[in-house]
C-alpha positions as CSV (number, residue, x, y, z in Angstrom):
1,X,-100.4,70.7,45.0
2,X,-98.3,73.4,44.6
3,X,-94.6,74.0,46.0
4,X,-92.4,76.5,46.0
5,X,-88.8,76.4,45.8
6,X,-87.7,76.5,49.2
7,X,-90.0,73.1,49.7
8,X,-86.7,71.4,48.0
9,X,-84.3,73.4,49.5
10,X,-83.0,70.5,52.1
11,X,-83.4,67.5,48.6
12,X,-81.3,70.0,46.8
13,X,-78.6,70.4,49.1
14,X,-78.5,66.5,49.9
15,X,-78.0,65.2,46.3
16,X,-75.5,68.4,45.6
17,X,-73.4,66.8,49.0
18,X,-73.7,63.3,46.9
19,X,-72.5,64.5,43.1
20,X,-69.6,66.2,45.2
21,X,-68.3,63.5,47.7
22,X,-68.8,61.1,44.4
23,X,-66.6,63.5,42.3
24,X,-64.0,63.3,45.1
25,X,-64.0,60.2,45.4
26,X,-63.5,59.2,41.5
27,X,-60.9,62.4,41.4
28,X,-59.2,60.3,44.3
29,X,-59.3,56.9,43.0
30,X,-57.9,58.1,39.3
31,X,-55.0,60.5,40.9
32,X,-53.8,57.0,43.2
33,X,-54.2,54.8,39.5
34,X,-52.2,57.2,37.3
35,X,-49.6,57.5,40.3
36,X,-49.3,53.5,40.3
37,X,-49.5,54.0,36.5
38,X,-46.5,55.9,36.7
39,X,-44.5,54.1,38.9
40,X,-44.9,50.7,36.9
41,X,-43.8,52.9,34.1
42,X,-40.6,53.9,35.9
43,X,-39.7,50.3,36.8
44,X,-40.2,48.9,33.5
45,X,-37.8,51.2,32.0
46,X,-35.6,50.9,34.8
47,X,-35.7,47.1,34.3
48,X,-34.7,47.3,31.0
49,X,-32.2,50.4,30.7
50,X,-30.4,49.2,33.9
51,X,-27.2,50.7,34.4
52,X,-26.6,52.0,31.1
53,X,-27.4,55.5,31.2
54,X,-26.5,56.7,27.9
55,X,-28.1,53.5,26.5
56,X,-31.3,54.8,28.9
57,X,-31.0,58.3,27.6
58,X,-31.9,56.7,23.9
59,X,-34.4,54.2,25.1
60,X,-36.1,57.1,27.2
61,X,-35.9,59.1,24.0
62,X,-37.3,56.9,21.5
63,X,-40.5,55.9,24.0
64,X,-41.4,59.2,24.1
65,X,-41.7,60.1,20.8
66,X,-43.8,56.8,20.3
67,X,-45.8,57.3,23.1
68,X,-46.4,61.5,22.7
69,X,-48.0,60.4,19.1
70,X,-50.0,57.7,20.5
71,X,-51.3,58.9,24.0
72,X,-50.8,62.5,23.7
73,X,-48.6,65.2,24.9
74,X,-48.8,63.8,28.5
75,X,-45.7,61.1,27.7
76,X,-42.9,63.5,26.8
77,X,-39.4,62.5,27.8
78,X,-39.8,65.1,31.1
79,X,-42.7,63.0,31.9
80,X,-41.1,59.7,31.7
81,X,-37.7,60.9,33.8
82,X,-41.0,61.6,36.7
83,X,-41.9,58.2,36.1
84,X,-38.1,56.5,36.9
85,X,-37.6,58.6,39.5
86,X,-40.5,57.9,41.5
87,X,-39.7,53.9,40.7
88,X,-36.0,55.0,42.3
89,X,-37.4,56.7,45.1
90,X,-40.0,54.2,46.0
91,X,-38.3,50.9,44.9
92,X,-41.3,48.8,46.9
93,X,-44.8,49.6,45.7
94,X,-45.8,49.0,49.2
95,X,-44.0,52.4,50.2
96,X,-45.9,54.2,47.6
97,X,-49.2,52.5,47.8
98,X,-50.3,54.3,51.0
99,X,-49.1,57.7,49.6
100,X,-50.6,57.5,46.6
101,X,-54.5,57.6,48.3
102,X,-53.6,60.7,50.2
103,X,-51.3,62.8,47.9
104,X,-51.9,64.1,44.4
105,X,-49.4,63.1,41.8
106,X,-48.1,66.8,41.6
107,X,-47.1,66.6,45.7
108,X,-45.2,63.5,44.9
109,X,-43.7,65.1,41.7
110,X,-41.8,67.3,44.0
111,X,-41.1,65.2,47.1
112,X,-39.3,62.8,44.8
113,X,-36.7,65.6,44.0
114,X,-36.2,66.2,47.7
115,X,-32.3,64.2,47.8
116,X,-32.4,64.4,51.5
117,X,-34.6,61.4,52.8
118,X,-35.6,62.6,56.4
119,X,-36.2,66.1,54.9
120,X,-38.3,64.3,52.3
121,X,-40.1,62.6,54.8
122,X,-41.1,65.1,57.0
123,X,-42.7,67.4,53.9
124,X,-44.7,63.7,53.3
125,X,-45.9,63.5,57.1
126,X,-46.6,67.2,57.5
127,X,-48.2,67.3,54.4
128,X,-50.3,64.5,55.4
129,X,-51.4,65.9,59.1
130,X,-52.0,69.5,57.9
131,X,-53.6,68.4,54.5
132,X,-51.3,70.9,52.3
133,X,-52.6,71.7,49.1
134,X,-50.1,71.5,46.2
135,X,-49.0,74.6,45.8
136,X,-48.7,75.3,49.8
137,X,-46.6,72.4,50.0
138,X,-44.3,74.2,47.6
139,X,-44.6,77.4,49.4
140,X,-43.4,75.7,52.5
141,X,-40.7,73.8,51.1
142,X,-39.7,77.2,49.2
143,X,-39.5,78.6,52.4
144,X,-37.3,76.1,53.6
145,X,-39.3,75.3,56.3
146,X,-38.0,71.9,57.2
147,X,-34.7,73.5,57.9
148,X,-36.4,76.3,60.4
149,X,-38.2,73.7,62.0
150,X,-37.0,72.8,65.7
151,X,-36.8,69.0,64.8
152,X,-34.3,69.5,62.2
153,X,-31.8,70.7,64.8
154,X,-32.2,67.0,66.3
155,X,-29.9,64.3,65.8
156,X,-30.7,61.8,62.7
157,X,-32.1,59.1,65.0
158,X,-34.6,61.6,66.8
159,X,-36.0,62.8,63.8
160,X,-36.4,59.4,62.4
161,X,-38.2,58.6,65.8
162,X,-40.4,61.2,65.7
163,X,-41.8,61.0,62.2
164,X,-42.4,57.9,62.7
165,X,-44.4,58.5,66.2
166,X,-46.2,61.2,63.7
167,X,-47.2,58.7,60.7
168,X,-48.5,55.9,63.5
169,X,-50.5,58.6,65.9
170,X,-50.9,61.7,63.7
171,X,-49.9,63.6,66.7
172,X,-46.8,65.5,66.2
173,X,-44.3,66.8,69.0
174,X,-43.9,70.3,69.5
175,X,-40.5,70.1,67.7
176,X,-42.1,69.0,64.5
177,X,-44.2,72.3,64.7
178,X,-41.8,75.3,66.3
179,X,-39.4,77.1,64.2
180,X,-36.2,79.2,64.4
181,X,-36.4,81.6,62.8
182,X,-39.2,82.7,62.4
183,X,-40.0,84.9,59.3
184,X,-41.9,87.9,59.5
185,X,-41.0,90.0,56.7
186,X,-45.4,90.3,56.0
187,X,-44.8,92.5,58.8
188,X,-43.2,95.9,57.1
189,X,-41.5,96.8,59.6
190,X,-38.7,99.6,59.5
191,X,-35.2,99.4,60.8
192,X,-36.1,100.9,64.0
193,X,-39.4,99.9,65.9
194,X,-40.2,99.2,69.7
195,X,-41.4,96.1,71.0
196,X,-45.3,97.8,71.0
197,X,-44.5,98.1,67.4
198,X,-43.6,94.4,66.9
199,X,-46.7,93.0,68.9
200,X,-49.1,95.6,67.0
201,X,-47.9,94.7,64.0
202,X,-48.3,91.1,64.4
203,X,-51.9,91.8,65.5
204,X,-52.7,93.8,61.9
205,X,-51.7,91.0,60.5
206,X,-52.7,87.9,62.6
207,X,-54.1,86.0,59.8
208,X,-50.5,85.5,58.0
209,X,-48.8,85.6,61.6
210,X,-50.8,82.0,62.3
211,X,-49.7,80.9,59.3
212,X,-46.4,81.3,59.6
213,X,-46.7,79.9,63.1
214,X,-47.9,76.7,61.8
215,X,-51.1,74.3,61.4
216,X,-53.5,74.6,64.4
217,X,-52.6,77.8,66.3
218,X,-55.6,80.3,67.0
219,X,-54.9,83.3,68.9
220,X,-56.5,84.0,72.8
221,X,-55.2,86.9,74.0
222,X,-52.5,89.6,74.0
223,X,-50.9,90.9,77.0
224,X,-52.7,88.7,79.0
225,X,-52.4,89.7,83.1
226,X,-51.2,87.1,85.5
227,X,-51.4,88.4,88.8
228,X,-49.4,86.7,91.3
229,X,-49.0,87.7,94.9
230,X,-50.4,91.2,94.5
231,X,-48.2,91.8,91.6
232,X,-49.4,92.4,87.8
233,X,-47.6,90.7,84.8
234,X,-48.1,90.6,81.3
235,X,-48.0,87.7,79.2
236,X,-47.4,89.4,75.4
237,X,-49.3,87.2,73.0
238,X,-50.8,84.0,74.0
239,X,-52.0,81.0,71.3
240,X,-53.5,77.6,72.1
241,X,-52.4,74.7,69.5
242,X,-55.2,72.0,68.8
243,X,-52.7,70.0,67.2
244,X,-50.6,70.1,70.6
245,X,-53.8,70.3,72.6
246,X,-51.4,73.1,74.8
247,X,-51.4,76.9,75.6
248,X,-48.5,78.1,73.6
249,X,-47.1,82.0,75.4
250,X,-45.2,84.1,73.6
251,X,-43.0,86.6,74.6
252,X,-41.4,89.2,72.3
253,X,-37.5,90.6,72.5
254,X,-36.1,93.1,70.7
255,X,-32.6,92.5,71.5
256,X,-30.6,89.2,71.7
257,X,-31.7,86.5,74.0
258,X,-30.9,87.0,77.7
259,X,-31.0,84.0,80.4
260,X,-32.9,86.1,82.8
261,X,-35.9,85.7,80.0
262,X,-35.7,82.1,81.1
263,X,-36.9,82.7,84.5
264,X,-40.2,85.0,83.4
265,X,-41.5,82.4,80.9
266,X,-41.0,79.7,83.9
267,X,-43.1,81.9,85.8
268,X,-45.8,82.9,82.8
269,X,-46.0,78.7,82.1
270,X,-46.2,77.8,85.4
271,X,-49.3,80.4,86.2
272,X,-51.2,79.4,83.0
273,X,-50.4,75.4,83.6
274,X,-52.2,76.3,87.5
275,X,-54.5,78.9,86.5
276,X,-55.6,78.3,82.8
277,X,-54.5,74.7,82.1
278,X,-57.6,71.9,81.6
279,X,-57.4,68.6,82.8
280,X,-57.6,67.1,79.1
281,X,-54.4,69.3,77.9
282,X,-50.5,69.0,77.9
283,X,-48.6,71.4,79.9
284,X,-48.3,75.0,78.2
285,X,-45.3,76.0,76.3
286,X,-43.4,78.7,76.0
287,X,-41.7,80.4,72.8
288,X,-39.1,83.5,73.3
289,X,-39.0,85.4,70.1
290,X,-35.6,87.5,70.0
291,X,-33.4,89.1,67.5
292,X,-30.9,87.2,68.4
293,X,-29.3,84.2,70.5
294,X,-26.1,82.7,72.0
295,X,-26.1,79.0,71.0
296,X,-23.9,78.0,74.4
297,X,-25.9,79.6,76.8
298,X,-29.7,78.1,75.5
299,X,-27.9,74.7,76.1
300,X,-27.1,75.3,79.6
301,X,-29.7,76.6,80.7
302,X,-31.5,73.6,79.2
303,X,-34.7,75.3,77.9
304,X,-36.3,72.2,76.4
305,X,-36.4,70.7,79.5
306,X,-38.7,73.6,81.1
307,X,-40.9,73.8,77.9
308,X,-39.5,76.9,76.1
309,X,-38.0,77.5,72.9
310,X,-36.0,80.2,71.8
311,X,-36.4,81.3,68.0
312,X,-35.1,84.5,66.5
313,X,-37.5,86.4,63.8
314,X,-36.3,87.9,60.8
315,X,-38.0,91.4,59.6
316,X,-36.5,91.2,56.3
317,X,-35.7,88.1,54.2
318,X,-32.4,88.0,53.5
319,X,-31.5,86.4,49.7
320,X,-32.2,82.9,49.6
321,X,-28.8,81.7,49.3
322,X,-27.2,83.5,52.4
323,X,-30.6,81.9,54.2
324,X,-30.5,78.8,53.0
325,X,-26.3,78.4,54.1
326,X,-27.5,80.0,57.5
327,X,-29.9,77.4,58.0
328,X,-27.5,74.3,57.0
329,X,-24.5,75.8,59.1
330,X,-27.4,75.8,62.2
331,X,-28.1,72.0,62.0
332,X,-24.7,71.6,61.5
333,X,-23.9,72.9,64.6
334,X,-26.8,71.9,66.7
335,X,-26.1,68.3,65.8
336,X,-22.8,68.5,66.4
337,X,-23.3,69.7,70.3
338,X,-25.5,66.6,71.1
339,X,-22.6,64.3,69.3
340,X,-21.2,62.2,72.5
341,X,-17.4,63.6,72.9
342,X,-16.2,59.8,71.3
343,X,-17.5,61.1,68.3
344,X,-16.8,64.4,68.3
């Protein structure tokens, strides 16, 4: 009897699905033996150089050599310095032996150069919730998104706390996800613009807009209508987070923050948590994006309490540097509010 094509269309696609998940599989389980590879490499040498670091220097030297002609290029002297500091980094194979199933060698190539350990630690858990290739990892940390993140702006003990909530339930808190600022330089805006210009531009270019936003936001409506007692009011963007399982509203400023702006996103989260809210989800949240803020002001009003977060957005970049002491003088100063006054 004869068949066409088609008639093995459905075999086809099954043994394809098989060859794949195998290759994954095998790609997996080599990537977790050469990371284990390399970190019994590291504590060998570390075990034998000790202390001695210009005596490691030589001993590092003189393996490479040997073990560049012997195994190939792959065992240079860079290669080994990889090797002891992952064995520094993760002194207990048990700490490692989880990471190395889920992340490639290159991810933990980079984390292990991240000094700061909560830092560190939160590129590890977000990396493993939002499944971050390499190279968006290193976009993200390029971007310095730990320090724009809300969580970051937490005392020491919180953040420790809540990474550790993230790696046991793979849910994370809205801190672990919102950001300040927020950078929207994708957006080409010019030095003067109204706020229709802002919300229209973000719309043009949704697709890098959610990802700046974070893992799990899609987009439901803009300038949503809430009408309450007769009256008509409009809600500028509005998101829902899977992640979150929450409606997230956003409203846009063009100017610096105001505490009025408190008392409209009360009023927008309280309509959506009656009107649009299902029984499964957390109560929406609320995300002010304005040029600019007043740090004293956003603490008494005591925003986090009601569900909103205040973030300013940044049109143009600024150089990395001036960002980067920006972002290190904010933690600075948001942990040192929340320090009780016997510390401070």
């Amino acid at each position: 009897m004869n068949t066409s094509p088609t008639d093995h269309a459905a075999l086809l696609a099954d043994i394809r699905q098989l060859i794949d998940s195998a290759r994954q599989r095998v790609a997996l389980a080599v990537n977790a033996e050469l990371t284990l590879l390399y970190w019994q490499v590291g504590r060998r040498v570390r075990a034998e150089v000790g202390e001695r670091a210009a005596y490691g220097q030589e001993v590092v030297k003189a393996l490479a050599i040997r073990l560049a002609t012997e195994y190939g290029r792959g065992w240079s002297e860079k290669q080994l310095r990889h090797c002891l500091r992952v064995a520094e980094i993760f002194p207990d194979e048990a700490n490692l032996s989880a990471l190395r199933r889920e992340l490639s060698w290159t991810h933990i190539k980079a984390l292990i150069y991240v000094d700061d350990v909560l830092k560190r630690n939160f590129y590890i858990e977000m990396c493993r919730l939002e499944r971050w290739s390499s190279r968006q990892m290193q976009a993200r940390m390029n971007s310095m998104l730990y320090e724009r993140s809300a969580i970051s702006k937490k005392p020491e003990e919180t953040i420790r706390h809540e990474l550790a909530l993230l790696r046991q339930t793979q849910t994370p808190s809205p801190d672990l996800l919102l950001k300040d600022p927020y950078v929207l330089d994708f957006l080409g805006l010019n030095d003067r613009y109204l706020e229709k210009d802002l919300e229209d531009a973000i719309l043009r270019d949704m697709e890098q807009f959610l990802l700046e936003l974070g893992a799990g936001f899609s987009f439901v409506a803009r300038q949503k209508r809430l009408t309450i007692d007769n009256d008509d009011f409009y809600l500028d963007l509005l998101f829902y987070n899977r992640k979150l399982r929450r409606l997230v509203a956003i409203d846009l400023k063009l100017g610096d923050f105001k505490a009025e702006d408190k008392g409209q996103m009360e009023l927008y989260l309280r309509w959506l948590a009656r009107h649009e809210q299902e029984p499964q989800e957390a109560p929406p949240i609320g995300i002010i994006l304005c040029a600019g803020k007043k740090h004293e002001q956003i603490e008494l009003l005591e925003l986090d309490k009601a569900g909103i977060h205040v973030a300013e957005y940044l049109t143009v970049l600024p150089p990395r540097e001036a960002l980067q002491a920006r972002l290190h003088q904010a933690i600075a100063n948001a942990r040192q509010r929340v320090l009780p006054a016997s510390e401070s």
